[in-house]
C-alpha positions as CSV (number, residue, x, y, z in Angstrom):
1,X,-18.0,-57.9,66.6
2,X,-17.3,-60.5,64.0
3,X,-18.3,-59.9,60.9
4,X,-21.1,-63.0,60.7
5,X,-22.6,-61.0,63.3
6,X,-22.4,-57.9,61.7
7,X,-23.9,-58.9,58.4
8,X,-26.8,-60.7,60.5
9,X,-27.5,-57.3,62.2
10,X,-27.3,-55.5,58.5
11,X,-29.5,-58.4,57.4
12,X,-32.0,-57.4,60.4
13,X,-32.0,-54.2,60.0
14,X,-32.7,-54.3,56.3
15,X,-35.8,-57.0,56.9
16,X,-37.0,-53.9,59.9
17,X,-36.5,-51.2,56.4
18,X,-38.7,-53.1,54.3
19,X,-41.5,-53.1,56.8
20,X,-41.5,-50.1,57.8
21,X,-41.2,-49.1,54.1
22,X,-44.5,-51.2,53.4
23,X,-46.3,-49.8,56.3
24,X,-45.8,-46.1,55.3
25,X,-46.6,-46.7,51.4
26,X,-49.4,-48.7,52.3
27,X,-50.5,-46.2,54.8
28,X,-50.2,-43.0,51.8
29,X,-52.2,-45.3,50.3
30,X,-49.7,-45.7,47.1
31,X,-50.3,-48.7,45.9
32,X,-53.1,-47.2,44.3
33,X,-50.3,-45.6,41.8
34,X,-47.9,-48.4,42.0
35,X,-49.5,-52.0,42.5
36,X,-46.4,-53.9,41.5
37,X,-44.0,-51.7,43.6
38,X,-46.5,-52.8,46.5
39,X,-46.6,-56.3,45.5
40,X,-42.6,-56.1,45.8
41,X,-42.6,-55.0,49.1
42,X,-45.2,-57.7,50.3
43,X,-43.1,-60.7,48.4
44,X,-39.8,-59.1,50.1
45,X,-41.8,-58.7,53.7
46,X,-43.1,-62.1,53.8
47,X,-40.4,-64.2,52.3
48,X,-37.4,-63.0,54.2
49,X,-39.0,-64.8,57.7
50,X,-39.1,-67.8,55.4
51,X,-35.3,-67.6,54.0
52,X,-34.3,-66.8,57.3
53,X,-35.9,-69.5,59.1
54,X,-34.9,-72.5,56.4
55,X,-31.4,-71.0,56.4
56,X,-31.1,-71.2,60.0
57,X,-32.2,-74.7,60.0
58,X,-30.1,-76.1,57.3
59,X,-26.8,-76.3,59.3
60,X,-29.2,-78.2,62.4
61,X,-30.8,-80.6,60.4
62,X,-28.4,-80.9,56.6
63,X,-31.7,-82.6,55.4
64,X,-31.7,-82.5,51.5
65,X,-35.3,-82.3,51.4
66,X,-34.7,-78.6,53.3
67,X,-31.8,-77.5,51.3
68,X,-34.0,-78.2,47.9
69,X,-37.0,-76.4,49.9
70,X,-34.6,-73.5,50.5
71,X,-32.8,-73.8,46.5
72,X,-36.7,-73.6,45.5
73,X,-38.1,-71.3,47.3
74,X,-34.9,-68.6,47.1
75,X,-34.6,-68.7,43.4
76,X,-38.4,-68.7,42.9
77,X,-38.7,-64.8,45.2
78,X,-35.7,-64.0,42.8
79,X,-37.3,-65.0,39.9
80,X,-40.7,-63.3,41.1
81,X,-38.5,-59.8,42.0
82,X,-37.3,-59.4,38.8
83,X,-40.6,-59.8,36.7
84,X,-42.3,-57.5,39.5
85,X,-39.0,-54.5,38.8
86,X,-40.2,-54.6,34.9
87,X,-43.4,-53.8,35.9
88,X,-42.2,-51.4,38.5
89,X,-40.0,-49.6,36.0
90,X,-43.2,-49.3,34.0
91,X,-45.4,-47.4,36.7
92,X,-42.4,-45.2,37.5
93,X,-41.8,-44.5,33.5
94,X,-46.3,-43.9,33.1
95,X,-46.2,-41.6,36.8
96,X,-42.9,-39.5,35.8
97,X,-45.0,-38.7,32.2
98,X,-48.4,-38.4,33.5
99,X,-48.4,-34.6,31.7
100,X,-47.3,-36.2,28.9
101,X,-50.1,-38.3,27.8
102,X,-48.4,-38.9,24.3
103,X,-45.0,-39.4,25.2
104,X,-46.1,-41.6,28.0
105,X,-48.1,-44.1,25.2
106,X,-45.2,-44.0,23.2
107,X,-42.3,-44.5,25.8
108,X,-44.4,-47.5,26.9
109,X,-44.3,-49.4,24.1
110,X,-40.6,-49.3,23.5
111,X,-40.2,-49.9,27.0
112,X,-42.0,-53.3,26.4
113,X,-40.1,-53.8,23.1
114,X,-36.8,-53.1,25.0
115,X,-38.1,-55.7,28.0
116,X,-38.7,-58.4,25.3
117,X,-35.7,-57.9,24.0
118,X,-33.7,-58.1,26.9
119,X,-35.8,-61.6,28.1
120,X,-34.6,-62.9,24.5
121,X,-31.0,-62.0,25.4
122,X,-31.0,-63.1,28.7
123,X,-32.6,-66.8,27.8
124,X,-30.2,-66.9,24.9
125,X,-27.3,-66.2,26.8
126,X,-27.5,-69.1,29.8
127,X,-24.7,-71.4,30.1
128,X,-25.0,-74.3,28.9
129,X,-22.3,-76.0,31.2
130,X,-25.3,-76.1,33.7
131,X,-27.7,-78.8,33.4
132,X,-30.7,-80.0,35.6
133,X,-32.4,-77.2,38.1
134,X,-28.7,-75.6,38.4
135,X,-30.0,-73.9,35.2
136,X,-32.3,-72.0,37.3
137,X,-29.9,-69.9,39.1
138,X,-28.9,-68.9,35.7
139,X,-32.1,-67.9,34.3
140,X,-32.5,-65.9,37.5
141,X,-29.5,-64.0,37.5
142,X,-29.5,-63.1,33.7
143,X,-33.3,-62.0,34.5
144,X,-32.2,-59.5,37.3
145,X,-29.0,-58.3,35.2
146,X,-31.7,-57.3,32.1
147,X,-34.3,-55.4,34.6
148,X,-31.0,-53.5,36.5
149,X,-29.5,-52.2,32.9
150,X,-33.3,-51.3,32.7
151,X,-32.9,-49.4,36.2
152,X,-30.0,-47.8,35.2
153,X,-31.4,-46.6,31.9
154,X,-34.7,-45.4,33.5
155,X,-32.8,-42.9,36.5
156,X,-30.5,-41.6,33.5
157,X,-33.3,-40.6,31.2
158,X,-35.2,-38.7,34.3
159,X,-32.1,-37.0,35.0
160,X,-31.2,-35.8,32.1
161,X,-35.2,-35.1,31.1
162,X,-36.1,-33.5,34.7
163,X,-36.0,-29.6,33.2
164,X,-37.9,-30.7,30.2
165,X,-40.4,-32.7,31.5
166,X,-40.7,-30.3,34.5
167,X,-40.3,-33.2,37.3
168,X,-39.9,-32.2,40.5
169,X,-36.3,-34.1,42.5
170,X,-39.1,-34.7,45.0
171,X,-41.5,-36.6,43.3
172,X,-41.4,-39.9,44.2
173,X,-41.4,-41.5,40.6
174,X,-38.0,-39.8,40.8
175,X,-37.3,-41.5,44.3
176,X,-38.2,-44.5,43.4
177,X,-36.3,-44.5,40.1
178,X,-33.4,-43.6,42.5
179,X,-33.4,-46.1,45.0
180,X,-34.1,-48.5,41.8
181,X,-30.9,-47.0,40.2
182,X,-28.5,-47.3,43.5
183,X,-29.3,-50.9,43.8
184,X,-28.5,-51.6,40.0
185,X,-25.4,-50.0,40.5
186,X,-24.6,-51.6,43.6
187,X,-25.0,-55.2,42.2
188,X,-23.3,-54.4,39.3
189,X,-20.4,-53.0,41.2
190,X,-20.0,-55.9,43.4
191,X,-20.2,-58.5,40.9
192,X,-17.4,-57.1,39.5
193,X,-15.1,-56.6,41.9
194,X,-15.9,-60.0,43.8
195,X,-15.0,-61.3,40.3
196,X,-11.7,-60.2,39.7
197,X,-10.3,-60.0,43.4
198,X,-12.0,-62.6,45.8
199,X,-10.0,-61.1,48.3
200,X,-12.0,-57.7,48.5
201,X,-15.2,-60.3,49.3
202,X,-15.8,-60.0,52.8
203,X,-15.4,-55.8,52.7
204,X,-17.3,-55.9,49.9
205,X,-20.6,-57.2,51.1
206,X,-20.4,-54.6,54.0
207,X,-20.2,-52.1,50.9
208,X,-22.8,-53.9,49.4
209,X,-25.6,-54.1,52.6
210,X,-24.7,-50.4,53.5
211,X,-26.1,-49.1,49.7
212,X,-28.7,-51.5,50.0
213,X,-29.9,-50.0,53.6
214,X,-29.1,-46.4,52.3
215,X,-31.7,-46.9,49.5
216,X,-34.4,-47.8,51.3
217,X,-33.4,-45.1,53.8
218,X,-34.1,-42.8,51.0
219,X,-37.3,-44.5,49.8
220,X,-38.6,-44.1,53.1
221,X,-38.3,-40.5,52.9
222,X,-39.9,-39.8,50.0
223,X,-42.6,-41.9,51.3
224,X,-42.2,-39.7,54.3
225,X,-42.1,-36.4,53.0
226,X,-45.2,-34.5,51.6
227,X,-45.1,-34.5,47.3
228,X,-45.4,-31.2,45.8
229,X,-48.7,-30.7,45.0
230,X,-49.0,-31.7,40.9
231,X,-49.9,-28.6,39.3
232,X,-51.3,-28.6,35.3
233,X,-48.0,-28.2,33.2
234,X,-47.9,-25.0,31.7
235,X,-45.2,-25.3,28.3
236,X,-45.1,-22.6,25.2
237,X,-46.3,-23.9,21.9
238,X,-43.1,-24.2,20.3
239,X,-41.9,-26.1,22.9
240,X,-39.8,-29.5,21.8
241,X,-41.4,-31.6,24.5
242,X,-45.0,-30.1,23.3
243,X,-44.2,-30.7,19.7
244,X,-43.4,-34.2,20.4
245,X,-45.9,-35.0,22.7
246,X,-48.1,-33.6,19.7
247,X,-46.3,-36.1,17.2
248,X,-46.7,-39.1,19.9
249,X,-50.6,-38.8,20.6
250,X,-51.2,-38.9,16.6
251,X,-49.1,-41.9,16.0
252,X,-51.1,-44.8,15.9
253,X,-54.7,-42.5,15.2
254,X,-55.9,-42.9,11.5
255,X,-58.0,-39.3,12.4
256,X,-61.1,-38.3,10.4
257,X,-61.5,-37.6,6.9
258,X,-62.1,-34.1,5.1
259,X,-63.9,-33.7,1.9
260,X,-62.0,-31.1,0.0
261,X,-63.6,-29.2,-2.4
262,X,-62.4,-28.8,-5.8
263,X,-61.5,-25.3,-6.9
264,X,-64.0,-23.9,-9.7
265,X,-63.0,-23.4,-12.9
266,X,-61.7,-19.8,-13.8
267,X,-63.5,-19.8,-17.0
268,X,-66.6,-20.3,-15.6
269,X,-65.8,-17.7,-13.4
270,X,-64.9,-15.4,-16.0
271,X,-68.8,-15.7,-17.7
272,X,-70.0,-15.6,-14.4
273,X,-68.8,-11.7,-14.0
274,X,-69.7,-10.6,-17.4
275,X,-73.0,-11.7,-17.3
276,X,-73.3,-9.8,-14.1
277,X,-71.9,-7.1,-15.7
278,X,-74.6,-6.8,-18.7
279,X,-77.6,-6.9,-16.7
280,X,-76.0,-4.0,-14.4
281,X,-75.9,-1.9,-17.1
282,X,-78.9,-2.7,-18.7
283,X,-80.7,-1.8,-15.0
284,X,-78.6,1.5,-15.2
285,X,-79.8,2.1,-18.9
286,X,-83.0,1.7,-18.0
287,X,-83.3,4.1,-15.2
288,X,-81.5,7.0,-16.7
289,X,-83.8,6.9,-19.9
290,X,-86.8,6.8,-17.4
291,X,-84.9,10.1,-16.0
C-alpha cells in the first residue's frame, strides 16, 4: 500500500470517528453541558466532505477560482476551530469545578485574561514577510498554537488537582481535557520535528494521524461509558480547597453592613451598681426594722 493511499484511508477513517463521535454525544444529549464542543464536532462533520471534495477537484480542473475557494474555506474552519477550542476549554474548566462554585468564577476570569493575552501575542507576533491573504495562514496558525498551550495547561492542572478537587479519571470533563491535551501535544511534536529534519516527514504524519485517531478513540469511550453518578462533595472544614473556594465566592461581593455597638462607659457602669446597691439595702433595712 503506498503511503497516499494509506493516509487517505487514515483520513477516512478519521472523518467515520468524528461522526460517530457526534452521533453518540448528541445522542447522551451533551451538548446540553458542552454547546461549543458540539458546535466543533458539527463544523468538523460537515466541512471535511467539503475539503475533501474541492481537494479532489483541484488537480482535475487547476481553476484558480477553486484553489482560492479551497485557500478560503480551509483557513476559515481553522480559524472557526480554534475560537470554538477556547470556548471548549472553558466548559471543560466550569464542568471539572462544578463543586466548586467559587473557584470555578474565579478560574474563569483568568482563564479569559490568559485567552486575551494569548490573542494579543499571537496577533503581535505574525510575520510580517507575508503580505496580502498569505497573512491569513499566519493568523490562523498562531491562533491554534495559543488555544493548544491552553490545552496543555488545562489537562496538567486536572492532573495534578484530581485528589483535591475529588474528579473522578472517568469523568468526561477529564476525557475531554485528554483527548484536547493529546492533540496539543501531537501538533506541537510534529511541528517540530518536521522542522528540523524534513526527512522524518512522510513517517511523521503516520505518527501524527495515528494520535489523532487514538484521541477520538478515547473520546468515544468516554462518551460510551456510563459517568459515575456526581455525588455532593463531601470536604472537612479546614480543608485548603474549602478554604479557598471560601476566599473565591467573597471576592468580588461588597457583603452587608453591621452596626456595631459601642461599648458603654465603665464609669457609668460603676454608678449604675452602686445605686443598685443603696436601694438593696435600704429594702433590707426596712424589712428587718419591721421585724
Amino acid at each position: 500500500m503506498s503511503s497516499n493511499l494509506a493516509m487517505t484511508v487514515m483520513g477516512a477513517i478519521e472523518f467515520l470517528l468524528v461522526a460517530v463521535l457526534a452521533f453518540v454525544f448528541w445522542r447522551r444529549k451533551l451538548q446540553h453541558r458542552f454547546p461549543a464542543m458540539s458546535g466543533y464536532l458539527a463544523l468538523r462533520v460537515v466541512s471535511a466532505p467539503i475539503l475533501a471534495l474541492l481537494l479532489f477537484e483541484l488537480p482535475r480542473s487547476q481553476s484558480q477560482f477553486e484553489y482560492q475557494a479551497y485557500f478560503f474555506f480551509y483557513w476559515s474552519v481553522y480559524i472557526a476551530s480554534a475560537v470554538m477550542l477556547f470556548f471548549i476549554n472553558i466548559e471543560v474548566f466550569r464542568c471539572a469545578l462544578s463543586s466548586f462554585p467559587g473557584l470555578m468564577k474565579f478560574g474563569i476570569i483568568i482563564f479569559r485574561w490568559a485567552v486575551l493575552v494569548s490573542a494579543i501575542v499571537t496577533f503581535s507576533t505574525i510575520s510580517v514577510s507575508h503580505h496580502g491573504l498569505m497573512v491569513i495562514p499566519d493568523i490562523a496558525l498562531g491562533l491554534m498554537h495559543s488555544v493548544g498551550l491552553l490545552e496543555l495547561c488545562l489537562l496538567g492542572f486536572l492532573c495534578l488537582s484530581m485528589n483535591a478537587l475529588k474528579l473522578s479519571i472517568r469523568d468526561i470533563s477529564f476525557g475531554l481535557a485528554l483527548g484536547f491535551g493529546m492533540m496539543a501535544a501531537n501538533d506541537f511534536i510534529a511541528a517540530s520535528v518536521m522542522s528540523h529534519n524534513a526527512s522524518l516527514t512522510a513517517p511523521m504524519q503516520f505518527v501524527y494521524q495515528s494520535v489523532t485517531l487514538l484521541a477520538l478513540s478515547t473520546w468515544i469511550a468516554y462518551c460510551v461509558l456510563p459517568e459515575p453518578a456526581h455525588k455532593p462533595v463531601v470536604m472537612p472544614a479546614n480543608s485548603t480547597v474549602y478554604r479557598w473556594n471560601e476566599i473565591a465566592s467573597a471576592l468580588g461581593h461588597t457583603g452587608t453592613q453591621v452596626a456595631v455597638q459601642q461599648p458603654a462607659n465603665s464609669f457609668f457602669l460603676t454608678d449604675v451598681e452602686k445605686v443598685v446597691d443603696k436601694v438593696l439595702n435600704r429594702n433590707l433595712k426596712g424589712q428587718q426594722s419591721e421585724l
